[in-house]
KOLMAR-640904 format. One line per field, with one value per residue: residue number from 1; y, x, z of N, C-alpha, C in turn. Coordinates in steps of 0.001 Angstrom, whole numbers. Each point is the difference from the previous one (the first is absolute). Layout:
<atoms>
pator <- NUM,...
n_py <- Y,...
n_px <- X,...
n_pz <- Z,...
ca_py <- Y,...
ca_px <- X,...
ca_pz <- Z,...
c_py <- Y,...
c_px <- X,...
c_pz <- Z,...
</atoms>
This chain:
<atoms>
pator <- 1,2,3,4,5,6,7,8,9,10,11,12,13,14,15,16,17,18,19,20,21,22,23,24,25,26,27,28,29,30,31,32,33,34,35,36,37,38,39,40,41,42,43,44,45,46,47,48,49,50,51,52,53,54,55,56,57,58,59,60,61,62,63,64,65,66,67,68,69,70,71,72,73,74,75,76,77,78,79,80,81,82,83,84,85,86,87,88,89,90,91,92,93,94,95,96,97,98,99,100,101,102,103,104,105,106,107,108,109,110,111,112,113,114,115,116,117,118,119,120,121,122,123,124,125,126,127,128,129,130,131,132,133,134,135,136,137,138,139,140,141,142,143,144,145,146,147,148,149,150,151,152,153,154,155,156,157,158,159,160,161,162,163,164,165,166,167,168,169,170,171,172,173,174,175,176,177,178,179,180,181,182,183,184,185,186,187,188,189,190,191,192,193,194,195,196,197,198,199,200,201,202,203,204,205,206,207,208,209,210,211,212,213,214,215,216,217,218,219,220,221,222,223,224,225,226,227,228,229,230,231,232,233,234,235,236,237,238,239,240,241,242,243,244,245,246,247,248,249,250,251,252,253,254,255,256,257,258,259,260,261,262,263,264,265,266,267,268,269,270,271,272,273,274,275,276,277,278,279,280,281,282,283
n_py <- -20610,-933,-41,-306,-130,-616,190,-145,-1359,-616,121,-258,-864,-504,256,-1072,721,-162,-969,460,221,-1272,729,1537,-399,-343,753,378,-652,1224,1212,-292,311,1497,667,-332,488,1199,-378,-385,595,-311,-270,1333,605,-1409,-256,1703,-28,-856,853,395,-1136,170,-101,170,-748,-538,1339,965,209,1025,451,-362,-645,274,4,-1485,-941,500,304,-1178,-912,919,-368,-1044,457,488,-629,763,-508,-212,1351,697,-443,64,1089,-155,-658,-275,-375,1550,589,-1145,-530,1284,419,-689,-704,1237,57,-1279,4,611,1413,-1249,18,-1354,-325,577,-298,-765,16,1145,-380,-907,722,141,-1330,-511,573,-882,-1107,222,255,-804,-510,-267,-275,1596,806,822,-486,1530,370,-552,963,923,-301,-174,1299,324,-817,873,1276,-942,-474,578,591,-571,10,1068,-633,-284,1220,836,323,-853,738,1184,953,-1403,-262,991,238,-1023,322,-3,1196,1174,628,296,-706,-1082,22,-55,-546,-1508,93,155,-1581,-662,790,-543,-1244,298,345,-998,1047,-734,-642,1277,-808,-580,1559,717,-1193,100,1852,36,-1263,-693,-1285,104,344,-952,-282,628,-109,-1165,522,1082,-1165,11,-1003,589,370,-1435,-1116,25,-337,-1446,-1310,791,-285,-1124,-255,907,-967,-1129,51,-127,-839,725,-1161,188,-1841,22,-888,840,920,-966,-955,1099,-56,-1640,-188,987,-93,-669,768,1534,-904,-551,823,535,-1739,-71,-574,543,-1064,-55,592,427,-867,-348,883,-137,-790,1032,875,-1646,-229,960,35,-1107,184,936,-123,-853,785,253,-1559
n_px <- 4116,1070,-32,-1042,951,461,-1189,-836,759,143,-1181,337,841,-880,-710,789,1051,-772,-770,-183,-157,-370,-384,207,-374,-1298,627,1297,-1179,-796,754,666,-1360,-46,1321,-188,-1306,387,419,-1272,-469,962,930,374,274,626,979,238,427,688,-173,-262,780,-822,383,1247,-414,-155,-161,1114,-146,-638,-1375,-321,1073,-847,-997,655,-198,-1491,-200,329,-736,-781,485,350,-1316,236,1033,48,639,-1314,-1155,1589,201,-654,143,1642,-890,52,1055,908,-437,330,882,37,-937,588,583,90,370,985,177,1164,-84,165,525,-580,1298,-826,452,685,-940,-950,226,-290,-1376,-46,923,-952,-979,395,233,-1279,-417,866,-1037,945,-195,913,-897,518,587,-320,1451,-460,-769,969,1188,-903,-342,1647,710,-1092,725,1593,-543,-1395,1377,1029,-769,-219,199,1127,206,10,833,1026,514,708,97,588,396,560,-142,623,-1050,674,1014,-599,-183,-891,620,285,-692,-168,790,-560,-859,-470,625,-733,-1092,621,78,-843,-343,1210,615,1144,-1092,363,1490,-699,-523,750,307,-813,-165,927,-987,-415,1415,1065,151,-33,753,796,-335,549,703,-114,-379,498,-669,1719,-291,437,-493,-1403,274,1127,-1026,-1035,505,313,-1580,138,1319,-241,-1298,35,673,477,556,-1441,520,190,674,978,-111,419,348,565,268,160,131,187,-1036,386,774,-572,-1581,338,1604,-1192,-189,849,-751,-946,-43,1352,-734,-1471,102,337,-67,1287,-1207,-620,495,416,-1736,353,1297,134,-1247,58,1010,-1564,-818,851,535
n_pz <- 22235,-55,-1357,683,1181,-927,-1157,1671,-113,-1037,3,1548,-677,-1234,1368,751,-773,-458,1217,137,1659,205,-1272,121,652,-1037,-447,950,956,-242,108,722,532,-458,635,1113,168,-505,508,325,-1076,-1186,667,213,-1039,-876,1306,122,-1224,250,967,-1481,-749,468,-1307,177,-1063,1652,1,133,-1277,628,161,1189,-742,-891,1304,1026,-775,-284,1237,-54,-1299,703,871,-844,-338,1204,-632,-399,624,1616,-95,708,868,202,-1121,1267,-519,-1414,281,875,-582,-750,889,825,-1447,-1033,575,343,-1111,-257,1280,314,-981,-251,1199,-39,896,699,896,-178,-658,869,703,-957,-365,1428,148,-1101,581,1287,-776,-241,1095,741,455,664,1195,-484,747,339,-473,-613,561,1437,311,-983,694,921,-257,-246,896,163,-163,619,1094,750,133,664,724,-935,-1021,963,105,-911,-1174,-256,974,-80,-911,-891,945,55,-1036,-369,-117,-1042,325,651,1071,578,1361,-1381,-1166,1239,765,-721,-161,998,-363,-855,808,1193,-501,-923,1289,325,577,750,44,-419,-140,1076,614,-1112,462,1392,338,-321,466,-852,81,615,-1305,-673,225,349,-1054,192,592,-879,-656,1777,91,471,758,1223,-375,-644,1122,220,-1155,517,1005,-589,-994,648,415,-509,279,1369,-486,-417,477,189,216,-1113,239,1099,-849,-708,919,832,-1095,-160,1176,-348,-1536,171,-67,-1054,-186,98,-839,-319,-94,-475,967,-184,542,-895,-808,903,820,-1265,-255,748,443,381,139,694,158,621,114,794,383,189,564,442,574,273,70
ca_py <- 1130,918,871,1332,463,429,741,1296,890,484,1321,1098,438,1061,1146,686,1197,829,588,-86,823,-818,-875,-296,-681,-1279,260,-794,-1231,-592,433,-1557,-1091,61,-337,-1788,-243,396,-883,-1787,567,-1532,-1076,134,187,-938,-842,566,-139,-1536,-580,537,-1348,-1408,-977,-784,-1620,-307,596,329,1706,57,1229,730,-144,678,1286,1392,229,1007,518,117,704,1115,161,432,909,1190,403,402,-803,-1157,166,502,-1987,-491,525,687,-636,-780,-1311,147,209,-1070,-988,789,858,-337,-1402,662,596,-1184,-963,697,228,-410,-1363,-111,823,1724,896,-308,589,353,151,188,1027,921,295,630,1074,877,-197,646,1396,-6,1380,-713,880,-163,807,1441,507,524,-458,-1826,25,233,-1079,-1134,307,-85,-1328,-1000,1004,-422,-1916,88,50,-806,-1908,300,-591,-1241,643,482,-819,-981,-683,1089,103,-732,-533,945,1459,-1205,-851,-1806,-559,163,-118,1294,416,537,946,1575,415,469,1274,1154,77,764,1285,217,207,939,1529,460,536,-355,-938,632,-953,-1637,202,498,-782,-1134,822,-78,-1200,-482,-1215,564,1025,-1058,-804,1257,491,-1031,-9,1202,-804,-1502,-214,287,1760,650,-557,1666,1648,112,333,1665,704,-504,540,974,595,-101,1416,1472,87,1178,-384,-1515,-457,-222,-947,183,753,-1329,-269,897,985,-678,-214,1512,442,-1422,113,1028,-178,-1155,429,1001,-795,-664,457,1305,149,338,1415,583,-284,190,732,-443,-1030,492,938,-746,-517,1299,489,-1285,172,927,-626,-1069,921,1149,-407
ca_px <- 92,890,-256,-525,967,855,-269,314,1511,586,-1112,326,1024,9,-750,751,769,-802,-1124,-345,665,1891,138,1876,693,26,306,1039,-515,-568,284,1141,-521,-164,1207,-159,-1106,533,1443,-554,-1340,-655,-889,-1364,-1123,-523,-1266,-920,-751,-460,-639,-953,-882,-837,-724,510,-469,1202,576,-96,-761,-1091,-725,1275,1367,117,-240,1351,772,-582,973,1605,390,-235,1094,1002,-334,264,1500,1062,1060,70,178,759,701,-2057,-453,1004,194,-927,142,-338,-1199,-119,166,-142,-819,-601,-997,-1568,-825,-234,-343,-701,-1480,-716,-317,-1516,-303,-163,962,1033,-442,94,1407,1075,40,962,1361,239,-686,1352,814,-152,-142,1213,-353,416,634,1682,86,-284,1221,-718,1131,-312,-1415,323,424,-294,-1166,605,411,-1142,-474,880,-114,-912,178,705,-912,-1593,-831,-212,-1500,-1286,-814,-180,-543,-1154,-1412,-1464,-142,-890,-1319,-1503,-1123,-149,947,218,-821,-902,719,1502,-927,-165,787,996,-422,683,1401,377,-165,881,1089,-120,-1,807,408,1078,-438,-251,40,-1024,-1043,308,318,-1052,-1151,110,-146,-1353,-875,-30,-1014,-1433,-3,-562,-1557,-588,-206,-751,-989,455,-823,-177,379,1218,1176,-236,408,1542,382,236,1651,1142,-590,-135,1467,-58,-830,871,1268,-194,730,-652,-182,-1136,-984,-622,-781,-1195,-1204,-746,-828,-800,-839,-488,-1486,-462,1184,-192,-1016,592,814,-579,-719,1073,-159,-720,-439,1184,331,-47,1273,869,500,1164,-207,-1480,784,884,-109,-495,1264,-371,-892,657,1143,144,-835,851,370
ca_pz <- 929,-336,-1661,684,539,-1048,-201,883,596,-1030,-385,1066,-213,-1234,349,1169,4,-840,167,1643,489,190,-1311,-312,1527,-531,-1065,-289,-336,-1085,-1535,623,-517,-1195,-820,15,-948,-1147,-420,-396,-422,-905,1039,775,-869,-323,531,54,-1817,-683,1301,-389,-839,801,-1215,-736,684,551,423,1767,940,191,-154,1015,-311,-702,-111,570,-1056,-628,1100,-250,-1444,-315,880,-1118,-1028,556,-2,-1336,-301,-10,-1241,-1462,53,-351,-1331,-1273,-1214,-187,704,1691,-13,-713,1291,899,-382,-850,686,1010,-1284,-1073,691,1509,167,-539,994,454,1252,-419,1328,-885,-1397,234,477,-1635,-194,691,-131,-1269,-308,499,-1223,-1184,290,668,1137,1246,986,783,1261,-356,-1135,-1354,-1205,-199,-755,-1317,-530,-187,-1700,-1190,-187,-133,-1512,-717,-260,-694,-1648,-950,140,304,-360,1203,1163,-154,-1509,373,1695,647,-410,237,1095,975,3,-948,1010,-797,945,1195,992,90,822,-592,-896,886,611,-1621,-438,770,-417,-1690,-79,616,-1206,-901,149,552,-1039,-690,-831,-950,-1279,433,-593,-1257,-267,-182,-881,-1450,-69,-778,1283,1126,116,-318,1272,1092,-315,52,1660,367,-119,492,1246,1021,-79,179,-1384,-765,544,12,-1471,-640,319,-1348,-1034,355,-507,-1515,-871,359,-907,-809,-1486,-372,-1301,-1201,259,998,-259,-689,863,564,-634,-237,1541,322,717,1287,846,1068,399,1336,871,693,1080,1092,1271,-386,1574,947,-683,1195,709,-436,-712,-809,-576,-985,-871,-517,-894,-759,-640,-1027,-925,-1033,-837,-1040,-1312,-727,-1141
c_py <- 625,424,1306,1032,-8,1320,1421,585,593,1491,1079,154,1243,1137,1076,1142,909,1277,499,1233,-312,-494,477,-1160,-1386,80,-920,-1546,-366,-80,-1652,-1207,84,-666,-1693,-412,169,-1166,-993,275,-1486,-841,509,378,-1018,-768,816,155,-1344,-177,1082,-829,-649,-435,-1198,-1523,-634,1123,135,1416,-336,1545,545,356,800,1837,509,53,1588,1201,243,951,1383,794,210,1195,1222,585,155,-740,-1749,-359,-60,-1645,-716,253,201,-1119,-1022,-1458,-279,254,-1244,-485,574,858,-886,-1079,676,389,-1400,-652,617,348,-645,-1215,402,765,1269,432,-575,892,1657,618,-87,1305,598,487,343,1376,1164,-83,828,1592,733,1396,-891,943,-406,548,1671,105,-157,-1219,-1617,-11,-69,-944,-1335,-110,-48,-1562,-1044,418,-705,-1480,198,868,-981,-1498,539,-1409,-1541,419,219,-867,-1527,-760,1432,-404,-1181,-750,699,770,-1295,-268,-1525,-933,490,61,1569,842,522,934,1430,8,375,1901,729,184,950,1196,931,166,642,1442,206,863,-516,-1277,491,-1128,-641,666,14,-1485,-481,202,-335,-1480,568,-853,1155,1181,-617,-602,1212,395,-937,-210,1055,-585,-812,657,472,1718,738,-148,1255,1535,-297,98,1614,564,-663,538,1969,177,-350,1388,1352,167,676,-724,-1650,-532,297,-1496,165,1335,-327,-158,896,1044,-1076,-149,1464,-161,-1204,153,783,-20,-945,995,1235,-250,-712,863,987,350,792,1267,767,82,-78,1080,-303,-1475,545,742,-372,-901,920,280,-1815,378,1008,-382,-848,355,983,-985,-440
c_px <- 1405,302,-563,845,1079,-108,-366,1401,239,-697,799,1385,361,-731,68,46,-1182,-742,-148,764,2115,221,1959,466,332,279,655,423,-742,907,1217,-1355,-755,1176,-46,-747,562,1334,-448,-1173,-1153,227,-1112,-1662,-591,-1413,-1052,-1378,-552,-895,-1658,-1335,-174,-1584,748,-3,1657,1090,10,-1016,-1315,-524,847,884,41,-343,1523,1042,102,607,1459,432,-581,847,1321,-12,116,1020,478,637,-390,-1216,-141,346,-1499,172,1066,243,-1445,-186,-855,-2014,-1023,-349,-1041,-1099,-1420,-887,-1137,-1126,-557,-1018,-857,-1076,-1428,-494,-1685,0,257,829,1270,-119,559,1666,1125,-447,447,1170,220,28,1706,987,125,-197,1343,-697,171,104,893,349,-177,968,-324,888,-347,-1490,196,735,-818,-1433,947,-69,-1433,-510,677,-290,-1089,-359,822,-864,-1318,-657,-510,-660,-1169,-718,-148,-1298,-1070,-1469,-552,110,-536,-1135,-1084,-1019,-100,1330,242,-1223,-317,1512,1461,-387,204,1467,1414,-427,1028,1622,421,-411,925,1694,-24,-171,1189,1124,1021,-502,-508,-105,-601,-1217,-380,-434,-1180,-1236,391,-309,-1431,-1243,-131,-1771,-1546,75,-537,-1380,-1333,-15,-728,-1636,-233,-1554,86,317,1132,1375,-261,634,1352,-11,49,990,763,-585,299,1505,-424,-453,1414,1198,140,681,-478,452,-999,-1386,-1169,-830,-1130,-683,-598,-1095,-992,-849,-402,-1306,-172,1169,-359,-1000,414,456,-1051,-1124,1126,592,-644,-36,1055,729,131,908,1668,374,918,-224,-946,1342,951,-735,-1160,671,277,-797,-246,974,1,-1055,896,624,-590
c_pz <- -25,-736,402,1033,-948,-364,255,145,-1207,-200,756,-548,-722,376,953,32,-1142,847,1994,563,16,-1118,-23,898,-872,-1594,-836,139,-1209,-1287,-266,-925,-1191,-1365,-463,-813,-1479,-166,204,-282,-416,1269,999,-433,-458,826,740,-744,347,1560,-58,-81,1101,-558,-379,756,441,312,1736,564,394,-74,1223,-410,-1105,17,857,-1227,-918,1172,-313,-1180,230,1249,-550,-827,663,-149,-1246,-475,-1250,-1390,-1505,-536,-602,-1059,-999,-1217,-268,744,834,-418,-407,1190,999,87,-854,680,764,-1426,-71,1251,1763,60,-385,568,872,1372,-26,907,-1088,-1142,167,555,-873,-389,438,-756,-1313,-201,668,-1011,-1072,-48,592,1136,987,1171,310,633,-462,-1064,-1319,-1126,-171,-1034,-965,-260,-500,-823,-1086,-266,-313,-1560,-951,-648,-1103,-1802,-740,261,-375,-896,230,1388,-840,-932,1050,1237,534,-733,-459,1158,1245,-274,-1104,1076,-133,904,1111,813,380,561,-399,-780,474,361,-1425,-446,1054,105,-965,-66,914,-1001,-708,233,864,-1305,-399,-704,-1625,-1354,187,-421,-1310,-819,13,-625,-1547,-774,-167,1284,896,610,245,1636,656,-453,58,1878,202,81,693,1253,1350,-181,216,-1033,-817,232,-167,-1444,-235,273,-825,-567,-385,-804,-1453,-142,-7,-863,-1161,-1533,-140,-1340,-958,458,1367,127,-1212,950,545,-1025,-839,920,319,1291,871,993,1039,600,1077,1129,577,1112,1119,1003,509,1823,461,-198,820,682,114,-1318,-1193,-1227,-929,-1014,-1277,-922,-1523,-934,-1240,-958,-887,-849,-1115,-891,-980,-909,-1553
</atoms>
């Protein structure tokens, strides 16, 4: 129980001054306990990270302990600063980032499970709330544009895609929420080199086409939003326009039954996959 009041305090600290009618009043408390935070980052971050695992045989955490843990670390993630301190190196990302790919999300309890997504998904997207300030927004889409190009192949190749989007290794629930990361990443614009990067992969592409095939609908509808940037890229690899013009006639016969219910209703989804399909008849 008290891990739990720990953790509240710590949350209100870092929040204080963000949000509310008396947020200047508490500003300057917070910003005192932000600084702190930043000048003992690795001790405080550590046992935040390591109070994730309550798998681990003989450890101290528990599913409680771990979801105020998941609180804290995304409490941290509101601040620029603190960050810029999370991602500014491979290390820091190794220790602090990487253990929610290799291990978090992938725990049997789903409120734990879940809740690593969370904080990944704030990681990687760097769409944190930092209150109304455009310059913290941007800032904090460059620095996520930054890690995630110089570590892309210990996120993605490595731990993203076959661990999150394999049915053979994940679960209905990461499957989906992985999708909506990576489609979120990839259409952010300063993520321009991460995108460039991942459309231009062979796997990459098979995987996403192989979820376009997945049992549930809704997984179907996030694969067409990744599936959709490959097609759309005007300077496709040679190999990746192989596949697409090898898969043609079974491509576009699928893609003109998928989702047929939702055309109506949605427009932008009917138009968008009008324009796919064409596209991939024209090659």
């Amino acid at each position: 129980e008290s891990r739990k009041h720990v953790a509240a305090i710590y949350n209100y600290l870092l929040v204080c001054g963000l949000d509310g009618s008396d947020a200047n009043l508490y500003k300057p408390l917070m910003t005192r306990f932000r600084d702190y935070v930043e000048a003992n980052f690795d001790a405080i971050m550590t046992p935040i990270v390591q109070g994730h695992d309550c798998h681990q045989p003989g450890g101290q955490s528990t599913p409680d302990v771990a979801l105020s843990c998941g609180a804290m670390y995304r409490s941290t993630l509101r601040h620029v600063p603190l960050y810029s301190q999370l991602v500014t190196s491979t290390g820091r990302v190794e220790r602090y980032v990487l253990p929610f790919l290799d291990t978090f999300v992938g725990f049997p309890n789903f409120d734990v499970a879940s809740d690593a997504m969370e904080s990944l998904k704030l990681v990687l997207t760097g769409a944190n709330e930092v209150g109304n300030d455009d310059e913290s927004h941007q800032a904090m889409a460059d620095l996520a544009s930054q890690f995630l190009t110089r570590d892309y192949t210990k996120i993605f190749d490595d731990r993203f895609t076959p661990k999150l989007l394999s049915a053979e290794t994940a679960n209905y629930m990461t499957r989906r929420m992985a999708l909506q990361i990576l489609s979120t990443v990839l259409l952010t614009r300063s993520n321009y080199n991460v995108m460039i990067k991942y459309i231009a992969s062979k796997q990459n592409l098979v995987n996403i086409m192989l979820l376009l095939r997945d049992t549930s609908p809704h997984i179907t509808l996030d694969a067409f939003h990744v599936f959709k940037i490959f097609v759309a890229n005007p300077n496709k690899p040679p190999e990746i326009v192989r596949i697409l013009t090898d898969n043609k006639v079974k491509l576009c016969k699928y893609l003109e039954s998928l989702h047929k219910d939702r055309e109506e209703a949605d427009p932008q989804f009917r138009d968008e996959k009008a324009l796919v399909i064409s596209t991939i008849e024209a090659l």
